[in-house]
C-alpha distance (Angstrom), angle and dihedral (degrees) to the residues before:
residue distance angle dihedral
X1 . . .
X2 3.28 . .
X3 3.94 101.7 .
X4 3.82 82.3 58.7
X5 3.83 95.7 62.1
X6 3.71 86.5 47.2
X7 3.56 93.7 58.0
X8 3.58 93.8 42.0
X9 3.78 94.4 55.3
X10 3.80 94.8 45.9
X11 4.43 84.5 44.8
X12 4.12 85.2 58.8
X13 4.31 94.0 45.2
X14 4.03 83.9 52.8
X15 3.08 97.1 41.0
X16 3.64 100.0 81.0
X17 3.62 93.5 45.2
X18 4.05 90.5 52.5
X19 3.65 85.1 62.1
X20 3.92 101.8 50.3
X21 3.49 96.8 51.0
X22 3.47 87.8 48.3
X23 3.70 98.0 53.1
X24 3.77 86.2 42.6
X25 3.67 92.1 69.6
X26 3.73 93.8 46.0
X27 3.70 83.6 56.4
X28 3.82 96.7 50.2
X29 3.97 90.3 42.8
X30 4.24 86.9 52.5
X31 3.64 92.6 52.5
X32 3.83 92.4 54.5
X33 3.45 94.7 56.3
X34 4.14 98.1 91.7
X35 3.32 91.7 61.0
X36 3.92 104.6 85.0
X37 3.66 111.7 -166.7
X38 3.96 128.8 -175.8
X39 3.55 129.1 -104.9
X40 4.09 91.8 -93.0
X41 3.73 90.6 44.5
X42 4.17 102.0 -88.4
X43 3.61 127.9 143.5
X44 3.58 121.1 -95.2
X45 3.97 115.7 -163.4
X46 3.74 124.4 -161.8
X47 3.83 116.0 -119.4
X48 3.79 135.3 179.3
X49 3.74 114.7 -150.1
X50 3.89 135.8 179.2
X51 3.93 123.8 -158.5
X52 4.07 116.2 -123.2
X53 3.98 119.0 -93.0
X54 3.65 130.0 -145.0
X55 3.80 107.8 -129.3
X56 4.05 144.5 139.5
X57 4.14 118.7 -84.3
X58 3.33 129.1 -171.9
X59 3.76 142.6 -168.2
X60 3.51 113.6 -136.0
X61 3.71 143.7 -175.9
X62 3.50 121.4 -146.7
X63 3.95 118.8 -148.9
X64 3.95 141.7 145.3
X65 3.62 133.9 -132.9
X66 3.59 151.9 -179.1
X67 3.69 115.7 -104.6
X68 4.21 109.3 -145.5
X69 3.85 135.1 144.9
X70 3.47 115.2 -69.4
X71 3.93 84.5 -137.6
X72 3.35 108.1 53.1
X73 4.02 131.8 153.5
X74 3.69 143.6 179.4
X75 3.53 119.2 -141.2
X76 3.75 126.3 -147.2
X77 3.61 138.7 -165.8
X78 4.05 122.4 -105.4
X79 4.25 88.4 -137.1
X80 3.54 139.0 15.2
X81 3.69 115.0 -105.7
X82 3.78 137.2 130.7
X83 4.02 111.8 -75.6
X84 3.96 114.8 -100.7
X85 4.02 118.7 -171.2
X86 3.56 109.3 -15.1
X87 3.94 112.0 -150.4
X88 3.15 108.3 -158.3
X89 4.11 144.9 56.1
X90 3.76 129.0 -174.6
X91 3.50 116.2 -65.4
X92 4.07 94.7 32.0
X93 3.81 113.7 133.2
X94 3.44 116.5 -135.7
X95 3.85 147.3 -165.9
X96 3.44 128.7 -131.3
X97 3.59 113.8 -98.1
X98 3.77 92.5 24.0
X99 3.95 127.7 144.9
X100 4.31 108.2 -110.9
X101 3.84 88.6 168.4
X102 3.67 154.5 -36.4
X103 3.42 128.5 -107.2
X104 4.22 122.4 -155.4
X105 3.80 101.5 -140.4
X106 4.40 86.8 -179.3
X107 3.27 113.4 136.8
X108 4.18 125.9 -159.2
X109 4.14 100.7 -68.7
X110 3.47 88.7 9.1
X111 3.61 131.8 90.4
X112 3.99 122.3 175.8
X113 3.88 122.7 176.4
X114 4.27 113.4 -95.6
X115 3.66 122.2 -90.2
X116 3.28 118.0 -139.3
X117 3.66 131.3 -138.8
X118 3.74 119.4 -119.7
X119 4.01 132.3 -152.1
X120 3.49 103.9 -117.1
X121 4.04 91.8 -157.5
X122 3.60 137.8 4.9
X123 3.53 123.0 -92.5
X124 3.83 149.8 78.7
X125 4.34 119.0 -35.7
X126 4.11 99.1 -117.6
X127 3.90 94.9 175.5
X128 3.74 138.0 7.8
X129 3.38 115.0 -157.4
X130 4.06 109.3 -179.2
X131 3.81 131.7 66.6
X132 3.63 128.5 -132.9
X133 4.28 102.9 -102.4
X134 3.99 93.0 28.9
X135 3.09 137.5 118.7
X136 4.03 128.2 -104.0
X137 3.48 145.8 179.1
X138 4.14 140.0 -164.0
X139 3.73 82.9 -104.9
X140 3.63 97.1 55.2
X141 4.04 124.2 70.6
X142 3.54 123.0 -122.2
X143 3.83 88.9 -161.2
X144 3.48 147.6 -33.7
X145 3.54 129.2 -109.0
X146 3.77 133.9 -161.1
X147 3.99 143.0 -178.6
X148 4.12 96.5 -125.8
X149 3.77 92.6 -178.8
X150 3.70 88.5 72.9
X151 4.26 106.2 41.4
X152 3.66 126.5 172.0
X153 3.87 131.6 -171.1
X154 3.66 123.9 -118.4
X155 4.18 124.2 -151.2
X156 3.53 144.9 159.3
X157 3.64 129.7 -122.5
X158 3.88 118.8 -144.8
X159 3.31 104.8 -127.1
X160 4.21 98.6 -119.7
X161 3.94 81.1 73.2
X162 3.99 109.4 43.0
X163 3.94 89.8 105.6
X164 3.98 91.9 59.0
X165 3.70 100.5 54.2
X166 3.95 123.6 69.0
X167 3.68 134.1 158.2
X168 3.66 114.1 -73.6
X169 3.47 98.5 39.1
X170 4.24 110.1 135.9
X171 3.58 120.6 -140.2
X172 3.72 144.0 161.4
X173 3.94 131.5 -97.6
X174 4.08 119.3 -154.3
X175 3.93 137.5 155.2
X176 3.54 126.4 -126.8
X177 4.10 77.6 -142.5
X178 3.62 97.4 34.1
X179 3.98 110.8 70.3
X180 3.38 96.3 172.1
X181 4.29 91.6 48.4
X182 3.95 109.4 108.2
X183 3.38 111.7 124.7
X184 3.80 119.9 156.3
X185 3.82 117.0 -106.8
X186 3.97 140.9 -173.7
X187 3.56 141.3 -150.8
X188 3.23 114.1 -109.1
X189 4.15 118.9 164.6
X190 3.98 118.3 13.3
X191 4.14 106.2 -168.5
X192 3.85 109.9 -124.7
X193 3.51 98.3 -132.3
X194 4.15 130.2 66.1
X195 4.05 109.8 -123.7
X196 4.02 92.1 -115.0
X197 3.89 88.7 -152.5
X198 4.24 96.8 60.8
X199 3.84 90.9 14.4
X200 3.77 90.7 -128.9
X201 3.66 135.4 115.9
X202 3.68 127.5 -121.7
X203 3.96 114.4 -125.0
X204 4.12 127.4 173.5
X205 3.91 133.0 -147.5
X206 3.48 135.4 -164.8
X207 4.04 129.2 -154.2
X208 4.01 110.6 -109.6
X209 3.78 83.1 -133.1
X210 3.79 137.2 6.3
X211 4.23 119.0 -88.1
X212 3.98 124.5 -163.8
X213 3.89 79.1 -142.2
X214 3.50 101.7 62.5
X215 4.42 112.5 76.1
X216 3.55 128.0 173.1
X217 3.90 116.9 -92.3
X218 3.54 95.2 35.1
X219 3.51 121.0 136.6
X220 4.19 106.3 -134.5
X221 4.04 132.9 178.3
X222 3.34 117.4 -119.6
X223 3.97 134.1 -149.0
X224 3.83 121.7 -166.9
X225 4.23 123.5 -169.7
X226 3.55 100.1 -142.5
X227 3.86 78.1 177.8
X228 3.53 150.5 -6.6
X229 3.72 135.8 -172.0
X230 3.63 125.7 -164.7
X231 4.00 136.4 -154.3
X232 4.16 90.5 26.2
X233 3.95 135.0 149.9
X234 4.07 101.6 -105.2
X235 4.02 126.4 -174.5
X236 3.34 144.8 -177.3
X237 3.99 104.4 -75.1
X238 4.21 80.2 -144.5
X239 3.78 97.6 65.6
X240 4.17 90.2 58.3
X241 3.69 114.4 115.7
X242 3.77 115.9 -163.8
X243 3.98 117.1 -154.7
X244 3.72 137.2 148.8
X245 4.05 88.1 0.8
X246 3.83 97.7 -57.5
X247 3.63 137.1 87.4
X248 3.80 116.8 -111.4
X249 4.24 127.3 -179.5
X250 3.51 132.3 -149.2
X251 3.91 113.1 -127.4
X252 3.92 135.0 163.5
X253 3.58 124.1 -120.8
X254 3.44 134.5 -147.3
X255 3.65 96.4 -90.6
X256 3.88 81.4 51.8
X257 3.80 94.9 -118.3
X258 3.75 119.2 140.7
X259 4.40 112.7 -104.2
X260 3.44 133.9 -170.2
X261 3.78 110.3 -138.6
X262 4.20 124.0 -177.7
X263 3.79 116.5 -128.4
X264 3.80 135.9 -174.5
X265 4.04 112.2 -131.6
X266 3.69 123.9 -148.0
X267 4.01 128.4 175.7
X268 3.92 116.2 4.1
X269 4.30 116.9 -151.1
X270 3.53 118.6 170.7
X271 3.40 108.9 -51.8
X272 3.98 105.9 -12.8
X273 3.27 133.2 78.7
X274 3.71 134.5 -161.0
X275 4.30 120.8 -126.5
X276 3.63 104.0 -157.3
X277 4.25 91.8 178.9
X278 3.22 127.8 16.3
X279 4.24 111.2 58.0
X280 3.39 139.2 59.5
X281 4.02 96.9 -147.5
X282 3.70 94.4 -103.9
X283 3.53 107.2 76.9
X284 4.04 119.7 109.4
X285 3.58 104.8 -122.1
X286 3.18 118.1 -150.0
X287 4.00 123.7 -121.0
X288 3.78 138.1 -177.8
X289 3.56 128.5 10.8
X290 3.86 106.9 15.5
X291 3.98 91.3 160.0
X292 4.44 102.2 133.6
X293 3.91 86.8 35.5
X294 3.98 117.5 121.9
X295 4.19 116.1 153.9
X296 4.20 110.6 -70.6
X297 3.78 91.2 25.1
X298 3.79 106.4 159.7
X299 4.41 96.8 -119.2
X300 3.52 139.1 -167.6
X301 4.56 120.6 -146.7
X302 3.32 95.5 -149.6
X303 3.51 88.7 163.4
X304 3.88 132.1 28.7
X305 3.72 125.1 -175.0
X306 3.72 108.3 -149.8
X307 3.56 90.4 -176.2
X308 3.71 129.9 31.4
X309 3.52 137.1 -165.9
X310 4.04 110.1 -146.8
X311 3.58 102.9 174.9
Protein backbone atom coordinates (compact mmCIF):
# COMPACT_ATOMS: atom_id res chain seq x y z
CA UNK A 1 0.00 0.00 0.00
CA UNK A 2 2.43 2.11 0.63
CA UNK A 3 4.79 1.58 -2.49
CA UNK A 4 1.64 2.61 -4.39
CA UNK A 5 1.41 6.12 -2.86
CA UNK A 6 5.03 6.43 -3.61
CA UNK A 7 4.60 5.85 -7.09
CA UNK A 8 1.68 7.91 -7.31
CA UNK A 9 3.36 10.96 -5.87
CA UNK A 10 6.49 10.64 -8.00
CA UNK A 11 3.64 9.88 -11.31
CA UNK A 12 2.11 13.59 -10.39
CA UNK A 13 5.99 15.44 -10.08
CA UNK A 14 6.56 13.87 -13.74
CA UNK A 15 3.76 14.50 -14.86
CA UNK A 16 4.20 17.99 -15.77
CA UNK A 17 7.42 17.41 -17.34
CA UNK A 18 5.81 14.47 -19.61
CA UNK A 19 3.70 17.11 -20.98
CA UNK A 20 6.35 19.85 -21.91
CA UNK A 21 8.48 17.76 -23.74
CA UNK A 22 5.67 16.60 -25.42
CA UNK A 23 4.32 19.87 -26.48
CA UNK A 24 7.88 20.79 -27.33
CA UNK A 25 7.95 18.45 -30.15
CA UNK A 26 4.63 19.54 -31.46
CA UNK A 27 6.20 22.88 -31.51
CA UNK A 28 9.37 21.85 -33.38
CA UNK A 29 7.21 19.64 -35.86
CA UNK A 30 4.84 23.09 -36.52
CA UNK A 31 7.74 25.14 -37.32
CA UNK A 32 8.91 22.71 -40.04
CA UNK A 33 5.95 22.83 -41.82
CA UNK A 34 6.95 25.92 -44.39
CA UNK A 35 9.49 24.18 -45.66
CA UNK A 36 7.87 21.98 -48.46
CA UNK A 37 10.14 19.34 -49.59
CA UNK A 38 9.63 16.70 -52.50
CA UNK A 39 8.88 13.25 -52.29
CA UNK A 40 12.84 12.24 -52.41
CA UNK A 41 13.64 14.95 -49.97
CA UNK A 42 14.28 18.22 -52.48
CA UNK A 43 13.40 21.67 -51.90
CA UNK A 44 10.34 23.04 -53.15
CA UNK A 45 10.13 27.00 -53.25
CA UNK A 46 6.95 28.94 -53.51
CA UNK A 47 6.60 31.19 -56.59
CA UNK A 48 3.94 33.53 -57.94
CA UNK A 49 3.87 33.84 -61.66
CA UNK A 50 1.71 35.77 -64.26
CA UNK A 51 1.39 34.74 -68.04
CA UNK A 52 2.43 37.56 -70.77
CA UNK A 53 -0.39 39.96 -72.24
CA UNK A 54 -0.76 41.38 -75.58
CA UNK A 55 -1.33 45.12 -75.19
CA UNK A 56 -0.41 48.76 -76.71
CA UNK A 57 3.09 50.60 -75.48
CA UNK A 58 4.17 53.69 -76.09
CA UNK A 59 7.20 55.91 -75.84
CA UNK A 60 6.50 59.11 -74.58
CA UNK A 61 8.00 62.42 -73.84
CA UNK A 62 6.90 64.35 -71.13
CA UNK A 63 7.06 68.29 -71.42
CA UNK A 64 5.14 71.56 -70.32
CA UNK A 65 4.09 74.55 -72.05
CA UNK A 66 2.52 77.78 -72.14
CA UNK A 67 -0.84 77.90 -73.68
CA UNK A 68 -1.32 81.56 -75.70
CA UNK A 69 -3.10 82.69 -78.93
CA UNK A 70 -1.67 81.56 -81.88
CA UNK A 71 -2.35 85.21 -83.16
CA UNK A 72 -0.99 87.34 -80.97
CA UNK A 73 0.40 91.09 -81.40
CA UNK A 74 1.92 93.92 -79.58
CA UNK A 75 0.94 97.21 -80.38
CA UNK A 76 3.10 100.27 -80.25
CA UNK A 77 2.73 103.86 -80.31
CA UNK A 78 3.64 106.08 -83.56
CA UNK A 79 5.50 108.90 -80.98
CA UNK A 80 6.66 109.10 -77.64
CA UNK A 81 4.54 111.08 -75.37
CA UNK A 82 2.98 110.65 -71.95
CA UNK A 83 -0.22 108.22 -72.05
CA UNK A 84 -3.71 110.07 -72.04
CA UNK A 85 -7.06 107.89 -71.60
CA UNK A 86 -6.30 104.46 -72.16
CA UNK A 87 -9.39 102.47 -73.60
CA UNK A 88 -8.97 99.41 -72.99
CA UNK A 89 -8.32 96.63 -70.03
CA UNK A 90 -7.66 92.95 -70.35
CA UNK A 91 -10.28 91.02 -71.65
CA UNK A 92 -11.70 93.97 -74.06
CA UNK A 93 -12.44 92.83 -77.62
CA UNK A 94 -11.38 94.90 -80.15
CA UNK A 95 -11.58 95.81 -83.88
CA UNK A 96 -9.02 96.39 -86.09
CA UNK A 97 -8.29 99.87 -86.59
CA UNK A 98 -9.75 100.82 -83.24
CA UNK A 99 -8.51 103.65 -80.78
CA UNK A 100 -6.84 101.77 -77.28
CA UNK A 101 -5.42 105.18 -76.23
CA UNK A 102 -3.91 108.48 -76.84
CA UNK A 103 -0.71 109.50 -76.22
CA UNK A 104 0.30 113.56 -75.61
CA UNK A 105 3.60 113.81 -77.47
CA UNK A 106 3.70 118.02 -76.22
CA UNK A 107 6.64 119.00 -75.18
CA UNK A 108 7.40 122.30 -72.73
CA UNK A 109 6.45 125.40 -75.30
CA UNK A 110 5.16 123.06 -77.52
CA UNK A 111 1.85 121.67 -77.91
CA UNK A 112 0.93 119.15 -80.86
CA UNK A 113 -2.57 117.48 -81.17
CA UNK A 114 -2.75 113.58 -79.45
CA UNK A 115 -2.01 110.56 -81.38
CA UNK A 116 -3.91 107.92 -80.91
CA UNK A 117 -3.08 104.37 -80.64
CA UNK A 118 -4.54 101.96 -83.10
CA UNK A 119 -5.43 98.06 -82.84
CA UNK A 120 -3.34 96.57 -85.21
CA UNK A 121 -5.77 93.35 -85.51
CA UNK A 122 -8.96 92.28 -84.23
CA UNK A 123 -9.30 90.37 -81.28
CA UNK A 124 -9.38 90.17 -77.45
CA UNK A 125 -6.73 92.73 -75.16
CA UNK A 126 -4.47 89.85 -73.31
CA UNK A 127 -2.05 92.38 -71.60
CA UNK A 128 -1.76 96.08 -71.14
CA UNK A 129 1.36 97.20 -70.49
CA UNK A 130 1.26 101.24 -70.00
CA UNK A 131 -0.33 103.43 -67.31
CA UNK A 132 -2.38 106.40 -67.74
CA UNK A 133 0.36 109.57 -66.86
CA UNK A 134 3.52 107.47 -68.09
CA UNK A 135 5.71 107.69 -70.26
CA UNK A 136 5.99 105.67 -73.74
CA UNK A 137 7.82 105.20 -76.66
CA UNK A 138 7.42 103.52 -80.42
CA UNK A 139 9.58 100.85 -78.95
CA UNK A 140 7.48 100.10 -76.08
CA UNK A 141 3.91 98.24 -76.31
CA UNK A 142 0.90 99.67 -75.11
CA UNK A 143 -0.66 96.18 -75.08
CA UNK A 144 -0.86 93.03 -76.55
CA UNK A 145 -3.50 91.60 -78.43
CA UNK A 146 -4.43 88.07 -79.37
CA UNK A 147 -7.10 85.91 -81.40
CA UNK A 148 -8.15 83.41 -78.29
CA UNK A 149 -10.57 81.47 -80.43
CA UNK A 150 -7.66 79.93 -82.14
CA UNK A 151 -4.82 79.04 -79.08
CA UNK A 152 -1.72 77.14 -79.47
CA UNK A 153 0.81 75.79 -76.88
CA UNK A 154 4.32 76.80 -76.73
CA UNK A 155 7.41 74.36 -75.30
CA UNK A 156 10.90 73.81 -75.33
CA UNK A 157 12.77 70.84 -76.32
CA UNK A 158 16.02 69.96 -74.39
CA UNK A 159 18.33 69.62 -76.74
CA UNK A 160 19.38 65.60 -76.01
CA UNK A 161 15.86 65.02 -77.70
CA UNK A 162 15.50 67.42 -80.86
CA UNK A 163 16.03 64.33 -83.24
CA UNK A 164 12.87 62.45 -81.73
CA UNK A 165 10.27 65.03 -82.18
CA UNK A 166 8.87 66.14 -85.71
CA UNK A 167 5.77 67.76 -86.84
CA UNK A 168 2.83 65.59 -86.76
CA UNK A 169 3.50 63.91 -83.80
CA UNK A 170 -0.01 63.63 -81.45
CA UNK A 171 0.13 64.07 -77.90
CA UNK A 172 -1.90 64.82 -74.87
CA UNK A 173 -2.51 68.17 -72.90
CA UNK A 174 -3.49 68.01 -68.95
CA UNK A 175 -3.22 70.33 -65.79
CA UNK A 176 -1.77 69.49 -62.68
CA UNK A 177 -4.98 71.78 -61.56
CA UNK A 178 -7.23 70.75 -64.20
CA UNK A 179 -8.39 66.98 -63.69
CA UNK A 180 -10.71 66.96 -66.15
CA UNK A 181 -7.94 68.70 -68.92
CA UNK A 182 -6.85 65.97 -71.57
CA UNK A 183 -7.42 67.01 -74.74
CA UNK A 184 -5.44 65.51 -77.60
CA UNK A 185 -2.76 67.72 -79.20
CA UNK A 186 -0.21 67.77 -82.25
CA UNK A 187 2.95 69.09 -83.21
CA UNK A 188 2.79 71.41 -85.44
CA UNK A 189 6.11 73.82 -86.08
CA UNK A 190 9.60 72.68 -84.53
CA UNK A 191 12.15 75.92 -84.92
CA UNK A 192 15.33 74.87 -86.82
CA UNK A 193 17.70 76.29 -84.66
CA UNK A 194 18.66 75.34 -80.74
CA UNK A 195 18.27 78.63 -78.40
CA UNK A 196 22.21 78.71 -77.60
CA UNK A 197 21.39 80.45 -74.21
CA UNK A 198 19.03 77.33 -72.60
CA UNK A 199 20.31 74.89 -75.28
CA UNK A 200 16.77 73.91 -76.15
CA UNK A 201 14.64 74.22 -79.11
CA UNK A 202 11.38 75.91 -79.35
CA UNK A 203 8.45 73.63 -80.73
CA UNK A 204 4.45 74.58 -80.98
CA UNK A 205 1.18 72.46 -80.69
CA UNK A 206 -2.17 72.94 -81.49
CA UNK A 207 -5.45 71.23 -79.88
CA UNK A 208 -7.14 68.68 -82.48
CA UNK A 209 -10.32 70.45 -81.46
CA UNK A 210 -11.28 73.44 -79.34
CA UNK A 211 -11.96 72.88 -75.20
CA UNK A 212 -13.84 75.48 -72.85
CA UNK A 213 -11.06 74.19 -70.45
CA UNK A 214 -8.16 75.21 -72.12
CA UNK A 215 -7.39 79.54 -71.69
CA UNK A 216 -4.54 81.37 -72.74
CA UNK A 217 -1.67 81.82 -70.13
CA UNK A 218 -2.10 78.64 -68.63
CA UNK A 219 0.67 76.64 -67.81
CA UNK A 220 -0.24 72.77 -69.14
CA UNK A 221 1.81 69.29 -69.10
CA UNK A 222 2.46 67.85 -72.04
CA UNK A 223 2.89 64.09 -73.24
CA UNK A 224 4.35 63.23 -76.67
CA UNK A 225 4.28 59.33 -78.32
CA UNK A 226 7.45 59.28 -79.93
CA UNK A 227 6.14 55.72 -80.64
CA UNK A 228 3.73 53.18 -80.18
CA UNK A 229 3.43 49.59 -81.10
CA UNK A 230 0.37 47.64 -81.03
CA UNK A 231 -0.60 43.77 -80.64
CA UNK A 232 2.92 43.07 -78.53
CA UNK A 233 4.01 40.56 -75.69
CA UNK A 234 4.11 43.00 -72.43
CA UNK A 235 5.36 42.00 -68.73
CA UNK A 236 5.74 43.08 -65.60
CA UNK A 237 8.91 45.51 -65.76
CA UNK A 238 9.50 43.81 -61.95
CA UNK A 239 10.13 40.25 -63.08
CA UNK A 240 13.35 41.54 -65.40
CA UNK A 241 16.62 40.23 -64.33
CA UNK A 242 19.64 42.02 -65.71
CA UNK A 243 23.02 39.94 -65.96
CA UNK A 244 26.02 39.86 -68.15
CA UNK A 245 24.41 42.93 -70.24
CA UNK A 246 21.11 41.22 -71.20
CA UNK A 247 17.81 40.79 -69.74
CA UNK A 248 16.87 37.28 -68.62
CA UNK A 249 13.21 36.03 -66.87
CA UNK A 250 12.44 33.51 -64.56
CA UNK A 251 9.59 31.12 -65.80
CA UNK A 252 8.30 27.57 -64.75
CA UNK A 253 8.19 24.74 -66.95
CA UNK A 254 6.11 22.02 -67.28
CA UNK A 255 7.96 19.81 -65.05
CA UNK A 256 7.60 22.86 -62.68
CA UNK A 257 11.34 23.48 -62.36
CA UNK A 258 12.61 27.00 -62.31
CA UNK A 259 14.47 28.19 -66.13
CA UNK A 260 16.33 30.91 -67.14
CA UNK A 261 15.24 32.03 -70.58
CA UNK A 262 17.02 35.19 -72.69
CA UNK A 263 14.68 37.85 -74.05
CA UNK A 264 15.04 40.92 -76.25
CA UNK A 265 13.21 44.16 -74.67
CA UNK A 266 11.65 46.83 -76.68
CA UNK A 267 9.57 50.02 -75.41
CA UNK A 268 9.35 50.50 -71.52
CA UNK A 269 5.85 52.49 -70.00
CA UNK A 270 5.30 52.52 -66.52
CA UNK A 271 5.50 49.34 -65.34
CA UNK A 272 5.42 46.99 -68.55
CA UNK A 273 7.67 46.13 -70.76
CA UNK A 274 7.55 44.71 -74.18
CA UNK A 275 9.74 41.14 -75.17
CA UNK A 276 10.14 41.33 -78.77
CA UNK A 277 12.34 37.69 -78.85
CA UNK A 278 12.52 35.45 -76.55
CA UNK A 279 8.69 33.94 -75.56
CA UNK A 280 6.09 32.36 -77.06
CA UNK A 281 3.18 34.02 -74.83
CA UNK A 282 2.63 31.00 -72.78
CA UNK A 283 5.27 30.84 -70.44
CA UNK A 284 4.53 31.55 -66.53
CA UNK A 285 6.67 34.29 -65.67
CA UNK A 286 7.73 34.48 -62.68
CA UNK A 287 7.05 37.62 -60.28
CA UNK A 288 7.95 38.73 -56.79
CA UNK A 289 10.32 37.31 -54.55
CA UNK A 290 12.58 34.98 -56.65
CA UNK A 291 15.43 35.08 -53.87
CA UNK A 292 16.52 30.80 -53.48
CA UNK A 293 15.89 30.51 -57.33
CA UNK A 294 18.90 29.26 -59.60
CA UNK A 295 17.85 27.39 -63.20
CA UNK A 296 16.14 23.62 -62.47
CA UNK A 297 15.05 24.70 -59.01
CA UNK A 298 12.28 22.33 -57.98
CA UNK A 299 9.13 25.38 -57.52
CA UNK A 300 5.89 25.68 -56.17
CA UNK A 301 2.81 28.44 -58.11
CA UNK A 302 1.21 29.15 -55.29
CA UNK A 303 -0.27 31.89 -56.92
CA UNK A 304 -1.16 32.53 -60.63
CA UNK A 305 -2.50 35.72 -61.99
CA UNK A 306 -4.67 34.93 -64.91
CA UNK A 307 -5.16 38.41 -65.52
CA UNK A 308 -2.88 41.27 -64.91
CA UNK A 309 -3.13 44.78 -64.78
CA UNK A 310 0.30 46.46 -66.12
CA UNK A 311 -0.48 49.96 -66.12
Amino acid sequence: MKGKKVFLILLLLLLPFLILMKTGKESASLRTLPDAVSPVGERIIPVSTVLPVRGTVEKVLELTGDVRARDEVDVFPDTQGKIRDIRVEPGDSVLKDEVLALVDPSRPGMNYALSPVKAAISGTVTSVFGEEGGMISPTVPLCRIGTLSDLEIESFLPERHILTVRSGLSGTVTSPVLPDLRESVRVVRVSPVVDPATRSLRIILAPRKKSALLKAGMFVDLTLILEQRRDVLLVPAEALIWRDDSDFLYAVDADSRCVLLPVSTGIRQDNSVEIREGLTGTERIIIGDRSGLVPGASVSDYRQNETLTLR
